[in-house]
C-alpha positions in Angstrom: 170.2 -85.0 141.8 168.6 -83.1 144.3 170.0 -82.2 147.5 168.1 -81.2 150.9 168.7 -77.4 151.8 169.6 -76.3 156.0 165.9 -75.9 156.0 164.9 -79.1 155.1 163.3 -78.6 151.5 163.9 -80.1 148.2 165.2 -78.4 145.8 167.7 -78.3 142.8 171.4 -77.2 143.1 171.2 -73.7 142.2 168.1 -73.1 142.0 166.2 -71.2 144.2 162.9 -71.0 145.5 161.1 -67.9 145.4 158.3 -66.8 147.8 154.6 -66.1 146.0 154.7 -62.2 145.0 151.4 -60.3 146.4 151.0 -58.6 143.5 150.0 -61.7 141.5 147.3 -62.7 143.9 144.2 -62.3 142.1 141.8 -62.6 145.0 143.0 -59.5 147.4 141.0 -56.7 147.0 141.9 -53.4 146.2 141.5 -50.8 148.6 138.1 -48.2 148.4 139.7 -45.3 146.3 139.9 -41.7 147.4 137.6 -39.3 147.6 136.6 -37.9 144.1 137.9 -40.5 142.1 136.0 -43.7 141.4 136.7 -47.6 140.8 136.2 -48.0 136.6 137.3 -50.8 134.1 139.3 -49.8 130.3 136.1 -50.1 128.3 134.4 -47.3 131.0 137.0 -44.6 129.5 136.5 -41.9 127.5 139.1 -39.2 126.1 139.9 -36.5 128.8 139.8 -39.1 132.3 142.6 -38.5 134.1 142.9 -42.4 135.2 145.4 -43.7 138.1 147.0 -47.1 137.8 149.5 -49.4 139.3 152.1 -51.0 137.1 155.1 -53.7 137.3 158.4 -52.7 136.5 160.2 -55.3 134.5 163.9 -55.7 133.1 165.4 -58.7 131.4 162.3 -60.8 132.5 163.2 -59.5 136.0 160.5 -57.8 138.2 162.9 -54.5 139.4 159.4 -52.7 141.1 156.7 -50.9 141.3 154.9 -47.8 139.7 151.5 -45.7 140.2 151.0 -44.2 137.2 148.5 -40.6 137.2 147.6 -40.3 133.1 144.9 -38.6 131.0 143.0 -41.1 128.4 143.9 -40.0 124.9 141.8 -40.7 122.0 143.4 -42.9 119.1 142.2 -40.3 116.8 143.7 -37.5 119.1 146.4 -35.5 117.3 148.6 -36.3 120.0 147.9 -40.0 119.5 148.5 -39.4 115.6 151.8 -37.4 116.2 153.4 -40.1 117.9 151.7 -43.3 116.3 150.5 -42.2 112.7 148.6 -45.8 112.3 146.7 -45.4 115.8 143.1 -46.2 115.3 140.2 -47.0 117.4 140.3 -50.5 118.0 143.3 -51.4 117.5 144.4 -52.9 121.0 146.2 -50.1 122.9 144.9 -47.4 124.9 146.3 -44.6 124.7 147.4 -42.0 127.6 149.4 -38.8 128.2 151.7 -38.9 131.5 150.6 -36.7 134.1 152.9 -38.5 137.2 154.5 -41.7 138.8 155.2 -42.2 142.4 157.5 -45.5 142.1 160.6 -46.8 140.4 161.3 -45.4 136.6 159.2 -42.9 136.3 161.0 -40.7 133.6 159.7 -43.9 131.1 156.1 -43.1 131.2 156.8 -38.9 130.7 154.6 -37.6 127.9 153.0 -39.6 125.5 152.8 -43.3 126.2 150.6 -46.3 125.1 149.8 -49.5 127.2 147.5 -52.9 126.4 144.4 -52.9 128.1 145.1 -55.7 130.1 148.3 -53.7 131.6 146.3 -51.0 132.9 143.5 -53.4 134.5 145.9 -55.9 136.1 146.1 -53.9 139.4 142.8 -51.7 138.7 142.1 -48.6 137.8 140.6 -45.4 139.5 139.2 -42.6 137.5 139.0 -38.9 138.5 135.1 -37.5 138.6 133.9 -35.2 136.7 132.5 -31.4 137.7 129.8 -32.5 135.5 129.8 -36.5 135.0 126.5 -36.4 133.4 128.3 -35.0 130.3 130.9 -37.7 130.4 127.9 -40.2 130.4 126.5 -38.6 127.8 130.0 -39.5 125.9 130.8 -42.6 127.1 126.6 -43.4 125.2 128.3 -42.1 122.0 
């Protein structure tokens, strides 16, 4: 049965209605990044960015917060990569990453070597850090 709340809207007993988040809307657009670092997608990456991201916190199904993660693009075939995932291979779904920072709630879980789905890192956008010399990161990102 559903009762009538002191505001005047339907809802089930116990069951609360939550506000939309403003993370989730997908129509906002992200704000002009910093000087020397530049807006990029996952499949713009090469080994060696350094790459900033923001991420969503979760526990138990639970959004808890907020992180911006600072992170340098690892190569699957990187012995780094290997060390810590011995089947890592190109292609295989994962990018990934060696923790530089985090500004934002939890950062001690993305210390070190880490690994996220491509999707993850591109949810919120990602800036890249330029290069001294970007015409030789062009000339790997053509390899």
């Amino acid at each position: 049965m559903n009762t009538i709340d002191p505001l005047g809207e339907n809802r089930q007993p116990g069951r609360m209605r939550t506000p939309p988040d403003p993370w989730r809307d997908k129509d906002t657009e992200p704000p002009p990044p910093p000087d020397g670092w530049a807006a990029c997608s996952v499949g713009d990456l090469v080994p060696a960015d350094v790459i900033r991201f923001e991420e969503t916190v979760w526990r138990r199904k639970q959004r808890i917060g907020a992180r911006l993660i600072t992170a340098e693009v690892l190569g699957p075939d990187s012995p780094e990569a290997l060390g810590q995932w011995p089947n890592a291979a190109a292609g295989d779904g994962w990018v990934y990453l060696g923790g530089l920072g985090c500004d934002g709630d939890h950062p001690d879980e993305v210390a070190g070597l880490f690994r996220r789905k491509p999707h993850v890192v591109e949810r919120n956008g990602i800036i890249r850090k330029l290069w001294a010399d970007e015409t030789a990161r062009a000339a790997l990102l053509t390899d």
